[in-house]
Each structure stands twice: as C-alpha cells, then as structure tokens.
PLY file of the C-alpha trace (Angstrom):
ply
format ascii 1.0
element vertex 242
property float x
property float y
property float z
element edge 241
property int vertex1
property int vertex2
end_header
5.37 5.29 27.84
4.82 4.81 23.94
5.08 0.95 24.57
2.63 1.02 27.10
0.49 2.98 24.65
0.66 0.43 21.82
0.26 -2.36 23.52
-3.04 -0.51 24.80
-4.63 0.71 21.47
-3.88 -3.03 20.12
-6.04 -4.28 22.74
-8.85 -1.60 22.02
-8.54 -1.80 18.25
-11.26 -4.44 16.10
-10.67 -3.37 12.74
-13.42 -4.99 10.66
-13.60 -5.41 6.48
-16.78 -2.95 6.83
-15.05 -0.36 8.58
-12.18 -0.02 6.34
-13.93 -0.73 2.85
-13.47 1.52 -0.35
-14.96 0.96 -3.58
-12.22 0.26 -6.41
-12.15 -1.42 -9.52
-16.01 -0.21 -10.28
-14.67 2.09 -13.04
-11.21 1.28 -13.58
-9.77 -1.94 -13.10
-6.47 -2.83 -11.48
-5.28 -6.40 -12.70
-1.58 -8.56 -11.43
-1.69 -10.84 -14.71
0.68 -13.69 -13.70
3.08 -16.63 -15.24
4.58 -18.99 -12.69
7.34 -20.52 -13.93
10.51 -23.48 -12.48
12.49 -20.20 -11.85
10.63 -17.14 -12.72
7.78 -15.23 -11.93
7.09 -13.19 -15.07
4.70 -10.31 -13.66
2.04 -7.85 -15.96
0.64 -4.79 -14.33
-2.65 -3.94 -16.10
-5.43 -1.11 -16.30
-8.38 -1.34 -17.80
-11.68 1.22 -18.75
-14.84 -0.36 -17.37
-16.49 2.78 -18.97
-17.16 3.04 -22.87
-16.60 7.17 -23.27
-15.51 8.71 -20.16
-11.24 9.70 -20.37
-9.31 8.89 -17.46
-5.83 10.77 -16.39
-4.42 8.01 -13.85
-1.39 7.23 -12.09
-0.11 3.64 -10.68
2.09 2.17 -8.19
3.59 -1.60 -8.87
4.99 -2.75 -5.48
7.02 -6.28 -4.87
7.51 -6.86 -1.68
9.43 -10.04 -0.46
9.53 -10.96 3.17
11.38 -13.93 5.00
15.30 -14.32 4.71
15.71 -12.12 2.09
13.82 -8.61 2.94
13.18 -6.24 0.00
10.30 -3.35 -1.16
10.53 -2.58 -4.99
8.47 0.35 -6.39
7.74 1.80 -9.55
5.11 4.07 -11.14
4.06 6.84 -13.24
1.25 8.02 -14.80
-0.63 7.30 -17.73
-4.50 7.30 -19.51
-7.04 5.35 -20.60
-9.76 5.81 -22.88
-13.12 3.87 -22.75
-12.61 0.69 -23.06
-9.54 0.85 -23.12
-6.15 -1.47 -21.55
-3.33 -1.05 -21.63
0.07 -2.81 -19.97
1.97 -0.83 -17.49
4.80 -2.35 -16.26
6.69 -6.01 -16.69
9.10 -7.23 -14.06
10.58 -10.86 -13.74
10.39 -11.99 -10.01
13.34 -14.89 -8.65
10.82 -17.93 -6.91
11.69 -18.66 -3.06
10.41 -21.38 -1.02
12.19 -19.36 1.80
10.61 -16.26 1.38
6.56 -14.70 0.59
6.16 -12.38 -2.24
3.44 -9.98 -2.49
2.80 -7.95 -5.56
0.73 -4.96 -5.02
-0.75 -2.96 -8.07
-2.54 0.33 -6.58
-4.11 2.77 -9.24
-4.75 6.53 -8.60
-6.99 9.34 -9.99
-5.54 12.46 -11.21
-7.17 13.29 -7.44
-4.36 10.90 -5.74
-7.39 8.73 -5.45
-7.08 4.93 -5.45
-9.73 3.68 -7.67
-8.36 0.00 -8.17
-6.18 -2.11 -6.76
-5.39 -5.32 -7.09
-2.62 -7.96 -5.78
-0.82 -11.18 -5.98
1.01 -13.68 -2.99
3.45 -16.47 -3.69
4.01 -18.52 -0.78
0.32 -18.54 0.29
-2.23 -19.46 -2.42
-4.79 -18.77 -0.08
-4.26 -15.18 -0.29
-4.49 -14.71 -4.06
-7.37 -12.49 -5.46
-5.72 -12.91 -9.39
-7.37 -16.16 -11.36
-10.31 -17.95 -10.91
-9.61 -17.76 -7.01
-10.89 -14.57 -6.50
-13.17 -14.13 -3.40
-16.38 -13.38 -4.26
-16.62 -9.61 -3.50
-14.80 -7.75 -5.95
-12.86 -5.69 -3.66
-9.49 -6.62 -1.89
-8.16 -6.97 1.20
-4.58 -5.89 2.27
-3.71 -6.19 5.16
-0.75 -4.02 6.55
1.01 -2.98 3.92
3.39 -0.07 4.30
4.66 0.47 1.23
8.20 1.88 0.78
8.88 4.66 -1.91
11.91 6.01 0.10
15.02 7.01 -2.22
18.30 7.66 0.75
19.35 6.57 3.65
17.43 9.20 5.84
14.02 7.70 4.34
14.97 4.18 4.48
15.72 4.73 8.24
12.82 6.58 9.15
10.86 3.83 7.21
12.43 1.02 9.32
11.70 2.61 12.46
7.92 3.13 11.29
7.48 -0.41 9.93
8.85 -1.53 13.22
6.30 0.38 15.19
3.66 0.04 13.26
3.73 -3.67 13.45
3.90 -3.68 16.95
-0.01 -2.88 16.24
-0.74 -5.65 14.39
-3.68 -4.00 12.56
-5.91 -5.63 10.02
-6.86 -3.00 7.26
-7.35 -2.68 3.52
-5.65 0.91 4.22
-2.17 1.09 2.24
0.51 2.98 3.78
2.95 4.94 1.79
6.27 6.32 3.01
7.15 8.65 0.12
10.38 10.69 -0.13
11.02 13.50 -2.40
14.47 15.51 -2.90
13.83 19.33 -1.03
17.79 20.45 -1.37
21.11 19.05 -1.92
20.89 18.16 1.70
17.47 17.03 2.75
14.72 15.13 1.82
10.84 16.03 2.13
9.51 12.58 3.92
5.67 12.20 4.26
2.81 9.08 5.33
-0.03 9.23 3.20
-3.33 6.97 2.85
-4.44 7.23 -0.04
-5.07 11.05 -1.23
-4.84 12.11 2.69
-1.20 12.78 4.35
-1.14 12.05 7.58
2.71 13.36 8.77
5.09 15.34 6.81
8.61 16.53 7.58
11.89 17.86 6.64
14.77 14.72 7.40
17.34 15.20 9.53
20.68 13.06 10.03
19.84 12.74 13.74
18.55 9.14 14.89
16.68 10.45 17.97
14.87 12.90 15.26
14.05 9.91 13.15
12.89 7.50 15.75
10.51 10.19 17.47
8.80 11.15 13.85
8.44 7.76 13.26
6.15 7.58 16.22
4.33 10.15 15.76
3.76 9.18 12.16
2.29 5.84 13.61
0.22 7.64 15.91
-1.64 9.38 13.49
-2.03 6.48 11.16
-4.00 5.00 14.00
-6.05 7.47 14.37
-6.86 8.28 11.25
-8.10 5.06 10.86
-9.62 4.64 14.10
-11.71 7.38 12.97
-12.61 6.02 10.29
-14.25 2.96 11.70
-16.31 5.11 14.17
-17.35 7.33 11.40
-18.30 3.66 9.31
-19.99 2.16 12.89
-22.08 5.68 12.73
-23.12 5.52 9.14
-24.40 1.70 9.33
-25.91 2.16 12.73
-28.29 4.96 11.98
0 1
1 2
2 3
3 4
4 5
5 6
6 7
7 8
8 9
9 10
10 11
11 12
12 13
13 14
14 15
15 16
16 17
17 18
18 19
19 20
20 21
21 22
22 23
23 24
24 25
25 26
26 27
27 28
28 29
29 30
30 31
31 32
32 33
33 34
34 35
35 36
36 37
37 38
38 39
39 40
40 41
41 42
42 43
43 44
44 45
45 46
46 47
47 48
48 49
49 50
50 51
51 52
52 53
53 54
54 55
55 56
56 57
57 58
58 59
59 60
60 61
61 62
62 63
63 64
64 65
65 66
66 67
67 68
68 69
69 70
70 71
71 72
72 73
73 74
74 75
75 76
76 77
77 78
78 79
79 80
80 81
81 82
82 83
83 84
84 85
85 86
86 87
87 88
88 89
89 90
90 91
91 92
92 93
93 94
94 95
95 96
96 97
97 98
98 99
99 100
100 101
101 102
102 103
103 104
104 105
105 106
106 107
107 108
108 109
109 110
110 111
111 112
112 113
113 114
114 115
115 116
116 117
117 118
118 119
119 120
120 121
121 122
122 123
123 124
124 125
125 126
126 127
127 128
128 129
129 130
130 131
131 132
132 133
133 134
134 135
135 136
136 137
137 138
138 139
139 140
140 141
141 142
142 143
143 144
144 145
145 146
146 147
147 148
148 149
149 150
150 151
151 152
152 153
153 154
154 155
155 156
156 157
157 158
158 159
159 160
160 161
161 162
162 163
163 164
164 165
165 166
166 167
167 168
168 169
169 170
170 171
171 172
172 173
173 174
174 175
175 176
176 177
177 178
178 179
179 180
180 181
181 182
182 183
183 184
184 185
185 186
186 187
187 188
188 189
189 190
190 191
191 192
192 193
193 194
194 195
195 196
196 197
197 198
198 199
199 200
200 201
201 202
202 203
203 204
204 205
205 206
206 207
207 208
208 209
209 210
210 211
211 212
212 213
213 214
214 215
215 216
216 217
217 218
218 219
219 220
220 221
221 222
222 223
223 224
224 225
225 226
226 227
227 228
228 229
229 230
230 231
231 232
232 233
233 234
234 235
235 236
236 237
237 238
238 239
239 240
240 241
C-alpha cells in the first residue's frame, strides 16, 4: 500500500522554483571557493558579512557528497561569527577527482535561529550545474535539488538513513529544500534520530536495533517531508495568486 501511495503523490506532485524559494545570501553570504587540479580538488568553505555593523552568531554545514561507483556523504560543521564586513574561511578539505563518479559540495549556513541564510554549492562531473565562478545563473539564489544530507554517526542512523534515501527517491522531487538526517547520542544504548528542513523537524525518534522499526520510521519520515513541502507550495500558489 505505501508503493501504491508513492507512485501516486509523484504523479500529483509539480514542484516549481517559486514554490520552494527562500531568500539566502542577502545578508550573509555562503561561498564553495574552488581549485581543480590533475588529481585534487582543493575545496574552501567561506562566509562573508554583506552588512557593515550588524554581528552575526552563525553556524555551517560543509557536505561532500560523491555518487556513482563509489557512494559516500562527508559532513562537518560548527559554529562561528562574523562581524560586518567581515570573512572568514571555515573549513579546507582536499577532494580525490573521478571520471566515474559526481561530486557535489554543499555549503549550508545557519542563524543562531537554525535558519539557513546562505547556501551555496559546487558539482564536478556536470559543469552545467555549477553556481561557483563566473557561471553563476543569474538569480542569486540556488537550486538543490534532492539533497538528503547525512549527519548520522552509528549504524542505527546510517540504516535508517538508507532506508529514507531509498524512499525518498522513489519520489523523485525537485526542491531547493535540504534534508537533514541528524543523529545525536541519548544513552550508552540509543541514539536520538530526527529529519529536519531547515529550522523545522519534521520526525523525531528514539533508534531501535529492530529493522522492521527502522524501515517503518523511515516511511513515515518521508511522508511528512512530502507534506511539509506540499504545503508549502499551496501556501506559495495562495500568496502569488491573491
């Protein structure tokens, strides 16, 4: 029965860049700097203070995520602040080129409100895609589209993360909305796993070791990422219609 209903809600869902728009980089600038090298992707995360006095308490999230033969989600963070004007570096990584495989590197930054108020990111393997450079489309904001971004830290969250990813996909939604699958440590035994977009979570739970329990709040996780964002477009279709 929860085939039947994805295969439905794919049909019924046109997910449109209006819809799903949110205003970043306006005050605070996300930015992928990037060095392509023979071997090596060299890789800068930067923020930057597009106001001259007001102080900003941020946090940021630097994902790489490789798809194709070799599968992998790297995350790191923390938080950090700017004063006007002000940029800083956050993060360096070095990045192993593959014709075999597409990289995406996704920078997301956060208010001290779990906000995102830039965001910014960079694909090798289809230039197309790239929004870093002088290849940037011409509105300032960016589109992803379906990321689910893994911060899971065992083997309960990776697993409830696979089964997610593998239902969400099954959607095959087009949205700027990023996805996070966080984990956090609740006892020596279990793990606090929750879905969030953006400042909003949408599912949270207590893991358990059984793969039936897994599977079934994976589902209902991606049922109420759809309709969170389903509601969102109606609620975007209302506001531009009247």
């Amino acid at each position: 029965m929860m085939k039947r209903f994805f295969n439905v809600i794919f049909i019924l869902l046109l997910c449109s860049n209006l819809a799903f728009s949110q205003i970043t980089n306006t005050k605070i600038k996300a930015k992928i700097e990037v060095d392509e090298g023979v071997d090596l992707i060299a890789i800068t995360a930067v923020a930057e203070n597009l106001t001259e006095s007001t102080f900003q308490s941020l946090s940021y999230k630097l994902s790489v995520i490789r798809t194709g033969s070799n599968e992998s989600n790297n995350v790191q963070g923390g938080k950090f602040s700017l004063l006007g004007d002000q940029r800083v570096s956050l993060s360096k990584t070095q990045i192993n080129n593959s014709e075999n495989s597409k990289l995406i590197v996704l920078l997301l930054i956060y208010d001290e409100n779990n906000v995102l108020v830039g965001k910014d990111r960079y694909v090798y393997g289809d230039k197309t895609e790239n929004t870093t450079g002088n290849k940037q489309k011409k509105n300032d904001g960016v589109e992803i589209t379906g990321i689910v971004s893994d911060e899971t830290k065992t083997k309960f969250g990776k697993d409830f993360y696979d089964f997610f990813y593998t239902e969400f996909s099954k959607l095959k939604l087009n949205s700027p909305k990023v996805i996070s699958v966080e984990e956090e440590i609740a006892n020596t035994r279990t793990t606090r796993i929750r879905v969030r977009i953006d400042s909003e979570v949408l599912n949270e739970f207590i893991s358990r070791p059984e793969e039936e329990y897994t599977k079934a709040m994976a589902e209902e996780s991606v049922v109420k990422v759809f309709n969170y964002l389903k509601k969102i477009e109606k609620e975007s279709k209302y506001i531009t219609q009247y």
